[in-house]
N, CA, C and O atoms as CSV, one atom per row, in Angstrom:
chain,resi,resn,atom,element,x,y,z
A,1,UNK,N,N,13.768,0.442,2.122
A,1,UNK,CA,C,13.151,1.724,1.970
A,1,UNK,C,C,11.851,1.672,1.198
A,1,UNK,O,O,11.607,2.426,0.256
A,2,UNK,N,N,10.953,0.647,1.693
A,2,UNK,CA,C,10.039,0.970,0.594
A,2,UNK,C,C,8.722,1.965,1.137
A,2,UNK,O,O,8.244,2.107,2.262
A,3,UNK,N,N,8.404,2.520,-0.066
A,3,UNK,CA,C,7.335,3.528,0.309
A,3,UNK,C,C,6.095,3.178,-0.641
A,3,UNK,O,O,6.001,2.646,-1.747
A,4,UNK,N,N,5.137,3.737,0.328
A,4,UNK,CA,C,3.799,2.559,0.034
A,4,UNK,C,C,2.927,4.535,-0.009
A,4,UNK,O,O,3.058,5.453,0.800
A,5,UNK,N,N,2.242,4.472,-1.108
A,5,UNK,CA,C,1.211,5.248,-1.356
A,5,UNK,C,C,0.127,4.779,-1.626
A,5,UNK,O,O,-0.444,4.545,-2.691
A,6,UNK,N,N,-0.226,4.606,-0.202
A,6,UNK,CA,C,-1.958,3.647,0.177
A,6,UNK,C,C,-3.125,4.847,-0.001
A,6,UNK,O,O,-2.975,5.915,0.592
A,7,UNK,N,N,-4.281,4.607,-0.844
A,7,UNK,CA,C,-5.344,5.172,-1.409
A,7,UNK,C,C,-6.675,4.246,-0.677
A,7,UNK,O,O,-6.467,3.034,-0.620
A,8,UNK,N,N,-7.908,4.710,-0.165
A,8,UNK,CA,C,-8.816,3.898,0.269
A,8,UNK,C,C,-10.163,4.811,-0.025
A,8,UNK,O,O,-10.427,5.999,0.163
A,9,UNK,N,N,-10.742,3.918,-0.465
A,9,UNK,CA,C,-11.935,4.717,-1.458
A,9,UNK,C,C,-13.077,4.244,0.127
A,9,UNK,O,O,-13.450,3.133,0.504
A,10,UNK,N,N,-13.274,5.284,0.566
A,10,UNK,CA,C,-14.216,5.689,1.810
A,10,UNK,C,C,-14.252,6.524,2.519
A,10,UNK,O,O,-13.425,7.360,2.156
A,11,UNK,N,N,-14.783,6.845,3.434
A,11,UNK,CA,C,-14.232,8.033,4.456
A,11,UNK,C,C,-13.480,7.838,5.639
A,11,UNK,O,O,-13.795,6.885,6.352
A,12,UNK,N,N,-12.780,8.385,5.888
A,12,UNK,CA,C,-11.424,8.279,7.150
A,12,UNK,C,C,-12.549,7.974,8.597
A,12,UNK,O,O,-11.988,7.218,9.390
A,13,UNK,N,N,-13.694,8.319,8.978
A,13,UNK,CA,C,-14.386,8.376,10.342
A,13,UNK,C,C,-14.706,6.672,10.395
A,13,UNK,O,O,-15.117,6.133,11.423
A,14,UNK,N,N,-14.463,5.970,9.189
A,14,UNK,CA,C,-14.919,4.471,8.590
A,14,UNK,C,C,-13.804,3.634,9.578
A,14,UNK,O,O,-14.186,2.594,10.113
A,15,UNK,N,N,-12.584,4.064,9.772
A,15,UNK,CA,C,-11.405,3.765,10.068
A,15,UNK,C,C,-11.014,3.914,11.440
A,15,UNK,O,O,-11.461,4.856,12.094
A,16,UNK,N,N,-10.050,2.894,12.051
A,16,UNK,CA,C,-9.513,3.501,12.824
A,16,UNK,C,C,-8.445,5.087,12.645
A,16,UNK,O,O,-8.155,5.535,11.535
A,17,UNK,N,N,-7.933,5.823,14.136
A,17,UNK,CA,C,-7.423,6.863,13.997
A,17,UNK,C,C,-5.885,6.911,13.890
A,17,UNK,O,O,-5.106,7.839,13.671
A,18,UNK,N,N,-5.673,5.269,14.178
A,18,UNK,CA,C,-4.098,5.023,13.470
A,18,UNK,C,C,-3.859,3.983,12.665
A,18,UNK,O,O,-2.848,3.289,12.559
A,19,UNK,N,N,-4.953,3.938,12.072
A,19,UNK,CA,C,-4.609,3.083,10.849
A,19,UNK,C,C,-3.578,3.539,9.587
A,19,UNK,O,O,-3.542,2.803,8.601
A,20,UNK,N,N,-2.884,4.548,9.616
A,20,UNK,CA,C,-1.675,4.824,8.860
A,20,UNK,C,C,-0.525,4.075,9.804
A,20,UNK,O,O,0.529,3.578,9.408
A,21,UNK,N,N,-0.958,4.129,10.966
A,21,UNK,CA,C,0.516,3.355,12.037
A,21,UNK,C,C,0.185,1.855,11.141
A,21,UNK,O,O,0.814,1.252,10.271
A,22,UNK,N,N,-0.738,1.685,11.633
A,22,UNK,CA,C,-1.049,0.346,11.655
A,22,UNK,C,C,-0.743,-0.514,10.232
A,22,UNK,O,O,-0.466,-1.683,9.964
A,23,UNK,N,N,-0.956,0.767,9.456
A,23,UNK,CA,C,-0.312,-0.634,8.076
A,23,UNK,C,C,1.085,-0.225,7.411
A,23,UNK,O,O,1.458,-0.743,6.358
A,24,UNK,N,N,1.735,0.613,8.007
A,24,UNK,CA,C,3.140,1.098,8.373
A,24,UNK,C,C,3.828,0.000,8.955
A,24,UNK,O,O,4.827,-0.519,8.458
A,25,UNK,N,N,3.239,-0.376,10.098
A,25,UNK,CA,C,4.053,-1.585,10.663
A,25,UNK,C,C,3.812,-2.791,10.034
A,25,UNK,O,O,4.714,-3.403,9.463
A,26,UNK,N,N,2.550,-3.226,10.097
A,26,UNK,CA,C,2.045,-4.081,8.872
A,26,UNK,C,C,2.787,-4.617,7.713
A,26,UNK,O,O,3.044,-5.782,7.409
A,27,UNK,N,N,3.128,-3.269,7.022
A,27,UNK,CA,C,3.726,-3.474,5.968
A,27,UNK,C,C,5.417,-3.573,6.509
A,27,UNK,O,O,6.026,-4.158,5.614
A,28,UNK,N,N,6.085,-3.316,7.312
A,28,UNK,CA,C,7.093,-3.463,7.774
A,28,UNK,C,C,7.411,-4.515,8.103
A,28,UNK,O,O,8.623,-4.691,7.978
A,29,UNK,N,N,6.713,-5.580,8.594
A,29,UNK,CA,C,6.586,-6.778,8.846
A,29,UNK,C,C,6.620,-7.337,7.444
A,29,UNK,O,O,7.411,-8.229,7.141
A,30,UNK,N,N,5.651,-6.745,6.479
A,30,UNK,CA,C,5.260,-7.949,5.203
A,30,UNK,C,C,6.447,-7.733,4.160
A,30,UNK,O,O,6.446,-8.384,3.115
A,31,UNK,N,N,7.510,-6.771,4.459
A,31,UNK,CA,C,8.272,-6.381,3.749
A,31,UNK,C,C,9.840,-6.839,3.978
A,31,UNK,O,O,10.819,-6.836,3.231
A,32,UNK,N,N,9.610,-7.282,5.513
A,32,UNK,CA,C,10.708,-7.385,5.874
A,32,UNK,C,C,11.844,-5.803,6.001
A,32,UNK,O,O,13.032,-5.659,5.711
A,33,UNK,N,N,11.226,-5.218,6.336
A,33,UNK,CA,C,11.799,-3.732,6.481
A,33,UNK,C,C,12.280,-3.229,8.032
A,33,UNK,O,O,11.613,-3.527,9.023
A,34,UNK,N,N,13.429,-2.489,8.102
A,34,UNK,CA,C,14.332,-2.537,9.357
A,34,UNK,C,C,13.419,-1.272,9.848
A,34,UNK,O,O,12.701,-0.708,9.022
A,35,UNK,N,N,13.456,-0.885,11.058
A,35,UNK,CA,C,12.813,0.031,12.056
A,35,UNK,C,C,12.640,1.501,11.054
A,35,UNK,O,O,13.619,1.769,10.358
A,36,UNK,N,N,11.526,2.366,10.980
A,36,UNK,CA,C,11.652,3.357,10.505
A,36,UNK,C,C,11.870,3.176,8.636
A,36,UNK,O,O,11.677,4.132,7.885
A,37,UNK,N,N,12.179,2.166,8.270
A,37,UNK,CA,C,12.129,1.853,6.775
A,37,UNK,C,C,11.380,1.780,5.727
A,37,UNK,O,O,11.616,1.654,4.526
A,38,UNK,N,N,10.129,1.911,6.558
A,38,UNK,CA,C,9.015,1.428,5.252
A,38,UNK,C,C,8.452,3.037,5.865
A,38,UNK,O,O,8.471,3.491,7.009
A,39,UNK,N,N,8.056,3.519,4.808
A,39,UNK,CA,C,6.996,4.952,5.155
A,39,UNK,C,C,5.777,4.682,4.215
A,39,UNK,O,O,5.815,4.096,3.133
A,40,UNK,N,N,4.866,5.135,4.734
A,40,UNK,CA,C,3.537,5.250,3.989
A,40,UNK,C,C,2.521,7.021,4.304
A,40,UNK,O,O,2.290,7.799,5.230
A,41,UNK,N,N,2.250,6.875,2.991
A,41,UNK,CA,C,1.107,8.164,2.530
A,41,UNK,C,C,-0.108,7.024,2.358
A,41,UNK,O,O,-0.212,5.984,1.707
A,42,UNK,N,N,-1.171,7.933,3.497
A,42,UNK,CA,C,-2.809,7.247,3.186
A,42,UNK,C,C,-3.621,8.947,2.971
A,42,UNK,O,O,-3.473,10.017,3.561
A,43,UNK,N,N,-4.344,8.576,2.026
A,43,UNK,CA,C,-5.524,9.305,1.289
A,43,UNK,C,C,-6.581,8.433,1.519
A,43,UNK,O,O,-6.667,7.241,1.818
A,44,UNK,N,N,-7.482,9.477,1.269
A,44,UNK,CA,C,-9.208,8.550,1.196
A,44,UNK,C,C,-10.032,9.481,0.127
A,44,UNK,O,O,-10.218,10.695,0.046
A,45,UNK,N,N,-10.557,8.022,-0.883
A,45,UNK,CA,C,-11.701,8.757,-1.676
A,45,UNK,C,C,-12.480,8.558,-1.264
A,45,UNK,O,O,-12.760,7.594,-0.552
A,46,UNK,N,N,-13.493,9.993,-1.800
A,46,UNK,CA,C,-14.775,9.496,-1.459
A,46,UNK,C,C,-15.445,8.841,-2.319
A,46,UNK,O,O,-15.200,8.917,-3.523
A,47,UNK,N,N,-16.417,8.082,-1.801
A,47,UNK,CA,C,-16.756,6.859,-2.533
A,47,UNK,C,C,-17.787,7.432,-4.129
A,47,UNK,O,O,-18.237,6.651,-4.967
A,48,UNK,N,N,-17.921,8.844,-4.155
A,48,UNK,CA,C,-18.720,9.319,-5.036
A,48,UNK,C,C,-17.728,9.585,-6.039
A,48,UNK,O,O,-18.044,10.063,-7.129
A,49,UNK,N,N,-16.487,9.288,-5.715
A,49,UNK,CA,C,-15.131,9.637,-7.018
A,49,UNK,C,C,-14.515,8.449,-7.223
A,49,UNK,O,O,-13.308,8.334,-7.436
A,50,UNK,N,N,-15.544,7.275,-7.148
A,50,UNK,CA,C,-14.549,6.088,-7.274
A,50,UNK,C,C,-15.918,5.128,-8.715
A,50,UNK,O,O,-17.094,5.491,-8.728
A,51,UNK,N,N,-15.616,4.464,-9.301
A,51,UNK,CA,C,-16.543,4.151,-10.229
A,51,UNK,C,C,-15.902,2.951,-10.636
A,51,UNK,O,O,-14.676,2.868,-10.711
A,52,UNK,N,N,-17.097,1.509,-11.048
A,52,UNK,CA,C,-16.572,0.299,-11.641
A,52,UNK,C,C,-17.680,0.395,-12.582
A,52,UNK,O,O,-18.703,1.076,-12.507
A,53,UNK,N,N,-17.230,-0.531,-13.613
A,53,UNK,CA,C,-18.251,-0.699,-15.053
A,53,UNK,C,C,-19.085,-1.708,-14.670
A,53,UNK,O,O,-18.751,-2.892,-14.715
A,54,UNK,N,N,-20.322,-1.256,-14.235
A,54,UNK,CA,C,-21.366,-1.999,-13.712
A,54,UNK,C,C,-21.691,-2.216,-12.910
A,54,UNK,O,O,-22.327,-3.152,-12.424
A,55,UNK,N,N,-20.899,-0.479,-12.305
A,55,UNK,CA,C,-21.970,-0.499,-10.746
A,55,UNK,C,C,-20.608,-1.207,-9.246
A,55,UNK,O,O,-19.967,-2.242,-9.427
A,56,UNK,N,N,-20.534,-0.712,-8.491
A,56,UNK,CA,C,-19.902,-0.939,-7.253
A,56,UNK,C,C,-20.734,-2.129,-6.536
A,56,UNK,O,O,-21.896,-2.473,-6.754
A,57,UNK,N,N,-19.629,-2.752,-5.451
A,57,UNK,CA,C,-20.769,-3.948,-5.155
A,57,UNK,C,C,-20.943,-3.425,-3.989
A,57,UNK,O,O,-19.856,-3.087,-3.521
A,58,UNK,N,N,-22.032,-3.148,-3.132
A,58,UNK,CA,C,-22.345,-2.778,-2.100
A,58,UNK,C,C,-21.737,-3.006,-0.569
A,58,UNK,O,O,-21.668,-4.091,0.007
A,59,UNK,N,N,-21.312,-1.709,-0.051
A,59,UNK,CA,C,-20.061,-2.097,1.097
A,59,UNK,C,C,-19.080,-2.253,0.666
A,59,UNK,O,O,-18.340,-2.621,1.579
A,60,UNK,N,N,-18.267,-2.164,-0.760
A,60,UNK,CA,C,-17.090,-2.919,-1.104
A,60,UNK,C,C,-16.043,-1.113,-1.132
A,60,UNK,O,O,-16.388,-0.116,-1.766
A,61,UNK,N,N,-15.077,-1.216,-0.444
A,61,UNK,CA,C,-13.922,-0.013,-0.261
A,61,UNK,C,C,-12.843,-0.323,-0.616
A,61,UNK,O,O,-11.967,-0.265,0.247
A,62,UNK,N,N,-12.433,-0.796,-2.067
A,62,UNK,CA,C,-11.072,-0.633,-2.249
A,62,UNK,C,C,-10.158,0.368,-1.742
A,62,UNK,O,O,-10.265,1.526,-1.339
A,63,UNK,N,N,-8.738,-0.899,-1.977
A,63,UNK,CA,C,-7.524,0.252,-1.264
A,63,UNK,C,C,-6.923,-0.095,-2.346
A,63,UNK,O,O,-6.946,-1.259,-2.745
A,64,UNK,N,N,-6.384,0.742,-2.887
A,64,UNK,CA,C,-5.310,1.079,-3.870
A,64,UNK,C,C,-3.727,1.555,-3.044
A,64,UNK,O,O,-3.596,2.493,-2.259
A,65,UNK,N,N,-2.819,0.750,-3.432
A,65,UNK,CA,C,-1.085,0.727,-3.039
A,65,UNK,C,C,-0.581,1.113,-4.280
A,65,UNK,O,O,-1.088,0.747,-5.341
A,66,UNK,N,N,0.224,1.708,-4.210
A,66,UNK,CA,C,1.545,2.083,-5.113
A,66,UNK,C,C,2.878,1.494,-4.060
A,66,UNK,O,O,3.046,1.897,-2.909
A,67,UNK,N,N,3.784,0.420,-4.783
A,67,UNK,CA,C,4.445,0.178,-4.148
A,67,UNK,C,C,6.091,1.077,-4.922
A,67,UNK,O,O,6.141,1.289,-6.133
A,68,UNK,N,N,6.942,1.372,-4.234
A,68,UNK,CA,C,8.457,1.606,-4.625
A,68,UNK,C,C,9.048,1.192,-3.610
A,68,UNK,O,O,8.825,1.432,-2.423
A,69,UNK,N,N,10.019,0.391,-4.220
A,69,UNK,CA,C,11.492,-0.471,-3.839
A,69,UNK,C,C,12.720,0.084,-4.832
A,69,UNK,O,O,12.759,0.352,-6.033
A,70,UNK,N,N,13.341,0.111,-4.149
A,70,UNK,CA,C,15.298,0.557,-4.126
A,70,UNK,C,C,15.209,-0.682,-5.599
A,70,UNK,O,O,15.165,-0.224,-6.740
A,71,UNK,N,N,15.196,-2.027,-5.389
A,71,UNK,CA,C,15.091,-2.697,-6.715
A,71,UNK,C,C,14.041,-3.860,-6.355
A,71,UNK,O,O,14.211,-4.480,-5.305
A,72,UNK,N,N,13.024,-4.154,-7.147
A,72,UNK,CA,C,12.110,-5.435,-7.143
A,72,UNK,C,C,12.727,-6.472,-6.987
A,72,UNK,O,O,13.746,-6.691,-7.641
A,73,UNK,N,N,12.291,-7.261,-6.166
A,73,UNK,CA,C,12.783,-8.915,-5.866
A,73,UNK,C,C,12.438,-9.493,-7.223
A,73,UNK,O,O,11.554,-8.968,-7.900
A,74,UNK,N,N,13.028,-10.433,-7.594
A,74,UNK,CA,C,12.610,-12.143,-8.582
A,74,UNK,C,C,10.989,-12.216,-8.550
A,74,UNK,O,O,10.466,-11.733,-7.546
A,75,UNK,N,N,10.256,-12.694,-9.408
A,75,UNK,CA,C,9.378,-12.935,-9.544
A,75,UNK,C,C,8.540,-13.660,-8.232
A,75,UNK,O,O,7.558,-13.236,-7.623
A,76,UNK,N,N,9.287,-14.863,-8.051
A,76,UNK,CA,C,8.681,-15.880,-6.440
A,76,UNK,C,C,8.600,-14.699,-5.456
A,76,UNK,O,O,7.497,-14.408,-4.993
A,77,UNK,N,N,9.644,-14.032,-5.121
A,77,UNK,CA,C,9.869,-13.303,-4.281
A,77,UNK,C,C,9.224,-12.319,-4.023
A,77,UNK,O,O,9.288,-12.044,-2.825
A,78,UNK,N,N,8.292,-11.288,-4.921
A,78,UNK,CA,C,8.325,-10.462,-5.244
A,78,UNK,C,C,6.503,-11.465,-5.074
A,78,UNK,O,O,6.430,-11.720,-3.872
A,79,UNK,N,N,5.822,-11.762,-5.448
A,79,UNK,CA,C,4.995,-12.931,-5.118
A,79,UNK,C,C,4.509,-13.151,-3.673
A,79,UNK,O,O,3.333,-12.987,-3.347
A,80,UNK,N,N,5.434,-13.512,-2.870
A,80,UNK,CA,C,5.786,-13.511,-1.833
A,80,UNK,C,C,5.381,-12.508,-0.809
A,80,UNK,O,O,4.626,-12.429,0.160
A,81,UNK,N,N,6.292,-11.727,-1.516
A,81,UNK,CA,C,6.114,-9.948,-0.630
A,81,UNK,C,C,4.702,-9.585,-0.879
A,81,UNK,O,O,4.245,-8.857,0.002
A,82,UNK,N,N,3.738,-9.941,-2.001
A,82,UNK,CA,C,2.374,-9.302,-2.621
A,82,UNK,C,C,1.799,-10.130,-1.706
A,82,UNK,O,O,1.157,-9.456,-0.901
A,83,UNK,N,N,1.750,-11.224,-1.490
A,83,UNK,CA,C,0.780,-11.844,-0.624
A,83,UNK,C,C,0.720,-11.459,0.562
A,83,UNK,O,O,-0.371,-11.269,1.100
A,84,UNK,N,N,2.171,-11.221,1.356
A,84,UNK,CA,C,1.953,-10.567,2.720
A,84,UNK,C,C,1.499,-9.429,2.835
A,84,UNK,O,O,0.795,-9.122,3.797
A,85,UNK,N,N,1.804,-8.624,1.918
A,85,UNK,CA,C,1.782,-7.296,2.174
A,85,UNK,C,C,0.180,-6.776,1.950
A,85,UNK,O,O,-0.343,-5.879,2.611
A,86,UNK,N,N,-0.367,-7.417,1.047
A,86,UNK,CA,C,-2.141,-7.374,0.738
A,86,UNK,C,C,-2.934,-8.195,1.866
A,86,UNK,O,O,-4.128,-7.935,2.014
A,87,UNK,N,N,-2.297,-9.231,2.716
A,87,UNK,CA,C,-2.712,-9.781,4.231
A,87,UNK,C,C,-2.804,-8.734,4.897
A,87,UNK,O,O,-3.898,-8.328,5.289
A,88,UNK,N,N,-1.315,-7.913,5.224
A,88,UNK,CA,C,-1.190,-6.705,6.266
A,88,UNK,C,C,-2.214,-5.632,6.304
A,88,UNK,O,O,-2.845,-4.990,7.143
A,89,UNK,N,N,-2.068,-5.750,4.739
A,89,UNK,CA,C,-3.328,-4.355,5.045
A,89,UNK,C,C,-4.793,-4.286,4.882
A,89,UNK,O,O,-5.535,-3.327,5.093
A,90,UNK,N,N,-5.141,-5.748,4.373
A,90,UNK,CA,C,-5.900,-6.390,4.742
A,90,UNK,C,C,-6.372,-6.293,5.996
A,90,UNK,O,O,-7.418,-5.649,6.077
A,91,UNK,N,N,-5.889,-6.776,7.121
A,91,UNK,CA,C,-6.089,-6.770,8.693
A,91,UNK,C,C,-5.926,-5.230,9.187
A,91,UNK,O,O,-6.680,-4.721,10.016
A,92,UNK,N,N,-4.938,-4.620,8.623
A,92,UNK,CA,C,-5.060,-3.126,9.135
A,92,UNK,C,C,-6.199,-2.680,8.865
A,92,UNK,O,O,-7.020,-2.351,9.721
A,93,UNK,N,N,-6.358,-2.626,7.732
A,93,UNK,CA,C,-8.180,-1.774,7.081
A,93,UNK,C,C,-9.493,-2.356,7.330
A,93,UNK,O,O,-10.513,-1.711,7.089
A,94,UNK,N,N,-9.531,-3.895,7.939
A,94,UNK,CA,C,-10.396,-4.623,7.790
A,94,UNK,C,C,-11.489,-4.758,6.236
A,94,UNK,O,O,-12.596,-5.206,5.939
A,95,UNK,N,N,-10.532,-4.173,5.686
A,95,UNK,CA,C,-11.103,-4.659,3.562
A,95,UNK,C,C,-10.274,-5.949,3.278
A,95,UNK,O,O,-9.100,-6.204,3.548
A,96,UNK,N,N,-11.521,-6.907,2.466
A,96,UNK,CA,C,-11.151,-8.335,2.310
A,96,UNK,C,C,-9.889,-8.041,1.204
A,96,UNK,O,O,-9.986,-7.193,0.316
A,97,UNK,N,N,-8.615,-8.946,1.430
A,97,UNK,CA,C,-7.305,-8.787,1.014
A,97,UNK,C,C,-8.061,-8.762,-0.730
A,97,UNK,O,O,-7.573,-7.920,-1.483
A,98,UNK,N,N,-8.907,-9.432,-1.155
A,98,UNK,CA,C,-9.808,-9.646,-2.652
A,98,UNK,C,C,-10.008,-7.972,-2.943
A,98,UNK,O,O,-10.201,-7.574,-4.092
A,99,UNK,N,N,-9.959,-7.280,-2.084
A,99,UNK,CA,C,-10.150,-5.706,-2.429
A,99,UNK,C,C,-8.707,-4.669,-2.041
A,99,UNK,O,O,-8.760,-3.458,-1.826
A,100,UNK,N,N,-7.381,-5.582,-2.029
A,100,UNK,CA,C,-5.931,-4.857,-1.652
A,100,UNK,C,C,-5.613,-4.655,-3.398
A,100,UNK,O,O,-5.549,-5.610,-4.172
A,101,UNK,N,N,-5.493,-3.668,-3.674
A,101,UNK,CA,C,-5.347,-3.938,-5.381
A,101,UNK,C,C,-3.484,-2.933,-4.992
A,101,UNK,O,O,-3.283,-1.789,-4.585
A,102,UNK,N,N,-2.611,-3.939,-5.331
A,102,UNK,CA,C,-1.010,-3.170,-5.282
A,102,UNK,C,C,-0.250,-3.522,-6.553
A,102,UNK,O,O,-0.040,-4.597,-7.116
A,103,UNK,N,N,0.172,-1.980,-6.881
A,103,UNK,CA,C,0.407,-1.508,-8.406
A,103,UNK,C,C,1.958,-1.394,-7.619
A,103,UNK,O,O,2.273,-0.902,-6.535
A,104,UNK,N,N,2.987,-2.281,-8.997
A,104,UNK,CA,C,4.606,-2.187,-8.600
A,104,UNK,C,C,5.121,-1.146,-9.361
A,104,UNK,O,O,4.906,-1.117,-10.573
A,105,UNK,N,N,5.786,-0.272,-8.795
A,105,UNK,CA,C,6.256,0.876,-9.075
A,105,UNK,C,C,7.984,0.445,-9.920
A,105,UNK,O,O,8.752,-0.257,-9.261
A,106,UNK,N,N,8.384,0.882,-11.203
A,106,UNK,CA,C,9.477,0.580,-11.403
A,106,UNK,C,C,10.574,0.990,-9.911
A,106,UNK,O,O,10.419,1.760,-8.962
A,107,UNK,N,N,11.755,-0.020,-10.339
A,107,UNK,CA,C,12.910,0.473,-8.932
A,107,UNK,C,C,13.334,1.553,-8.769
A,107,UNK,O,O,13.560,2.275,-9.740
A,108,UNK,N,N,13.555,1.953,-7.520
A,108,UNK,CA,C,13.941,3.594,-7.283
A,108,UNK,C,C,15.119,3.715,-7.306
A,108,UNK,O,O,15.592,4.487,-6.471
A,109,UNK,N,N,15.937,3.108,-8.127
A,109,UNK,CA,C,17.411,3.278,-8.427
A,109,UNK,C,C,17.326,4.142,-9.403
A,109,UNK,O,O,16.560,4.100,-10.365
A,110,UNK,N,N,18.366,5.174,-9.072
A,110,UNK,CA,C,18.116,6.289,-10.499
A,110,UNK,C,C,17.184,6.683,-10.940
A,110,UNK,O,O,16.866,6.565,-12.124
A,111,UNK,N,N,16.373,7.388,-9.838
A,111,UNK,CA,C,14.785,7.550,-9.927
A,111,UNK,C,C,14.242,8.677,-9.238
A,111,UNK,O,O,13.520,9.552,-9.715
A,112,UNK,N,N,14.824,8.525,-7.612
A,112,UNK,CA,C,14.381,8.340,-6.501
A,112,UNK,C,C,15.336,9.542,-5.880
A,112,UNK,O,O,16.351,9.678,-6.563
A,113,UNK,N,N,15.269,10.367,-4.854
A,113,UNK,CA,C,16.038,11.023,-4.666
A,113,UNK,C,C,15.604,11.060,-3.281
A,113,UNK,O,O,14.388,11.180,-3.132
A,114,UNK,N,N,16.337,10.982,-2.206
A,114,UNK,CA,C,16.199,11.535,-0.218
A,114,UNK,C,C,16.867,12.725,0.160
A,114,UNK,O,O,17.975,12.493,0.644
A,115,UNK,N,N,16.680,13.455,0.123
A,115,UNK,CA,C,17.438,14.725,0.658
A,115,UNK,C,C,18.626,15.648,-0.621
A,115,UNK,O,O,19.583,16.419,-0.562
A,116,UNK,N,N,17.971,15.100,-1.464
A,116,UNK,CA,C,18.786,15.519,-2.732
A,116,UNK,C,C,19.539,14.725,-3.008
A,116,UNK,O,O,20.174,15.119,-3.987
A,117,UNK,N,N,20.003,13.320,-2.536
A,117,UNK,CA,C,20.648,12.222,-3.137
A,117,UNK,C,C,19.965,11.334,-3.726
A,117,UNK,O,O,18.922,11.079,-3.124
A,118,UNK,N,N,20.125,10.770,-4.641
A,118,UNK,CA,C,19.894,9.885,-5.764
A,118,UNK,C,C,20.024,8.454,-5.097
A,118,UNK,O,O,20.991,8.199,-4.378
A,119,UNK,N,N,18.884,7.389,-5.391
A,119,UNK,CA,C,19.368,6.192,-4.913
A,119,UNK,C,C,20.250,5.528,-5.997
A,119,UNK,O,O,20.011,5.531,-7.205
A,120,UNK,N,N,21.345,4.937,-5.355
A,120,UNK,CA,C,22.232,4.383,-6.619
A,120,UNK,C,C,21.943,2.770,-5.874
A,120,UNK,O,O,22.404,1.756,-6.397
């Protein structure tokens, strides 16, 4: 069940028009996630609300991930999953994987709720 809250500092016309499919499956693949398992939320900043200390490097569109998992893999593992999963969307977005920046969300055990149930 993991759910991916993908952020991309550019404008959506920059993009393909299913690039939410596209790193949905992506990430379904990099996750190892069963049919319908992985869901993703994509936003876009605009690049006038996005700021680095010393200036942006020209052409450069970070994507910002929020990842949540039911419980985080082991360190290797968990390693593992970051490398594929910053490949996937890498190739989905065509932004160099050097610009996939993915923030791990504590586990959604006792956290997390689907339809008013609690993940235990």
């Amino acid at each position: 069940m993991p759910i991916l809250d993908v952020e991309i500092v550019g404008l959506p016309g920059n993009f393909p028009d299913d690039l939410v499919q596209r790193i949905a499956d992506g990430a379904g693949a990099a996750l190892d996630s069963r049919p319908r398992g992985t869901w993703v939320k994509l936003t876009f900043l605009r690049a006038g609300r996005y700021a680095e200390n010393g200036g942006v490097e020209e052409g450069v569109s970070p994507v910002f991930v929020r990842l949540i998992q039911g419980q985080i893999p082991s360190p290797d593992q968990l390693q593992g999953q970051i490398t594929r999963l910053a490949w996937a969307i890498s190739t989905a977005t065509g932004v160099p994987s050097d610009n996939v920046h993915i923030i791990i969300e504590p586990d959604a055990k006792g956290r997390v709720a689907f339809g008013g149930k609690l993940i235990e």
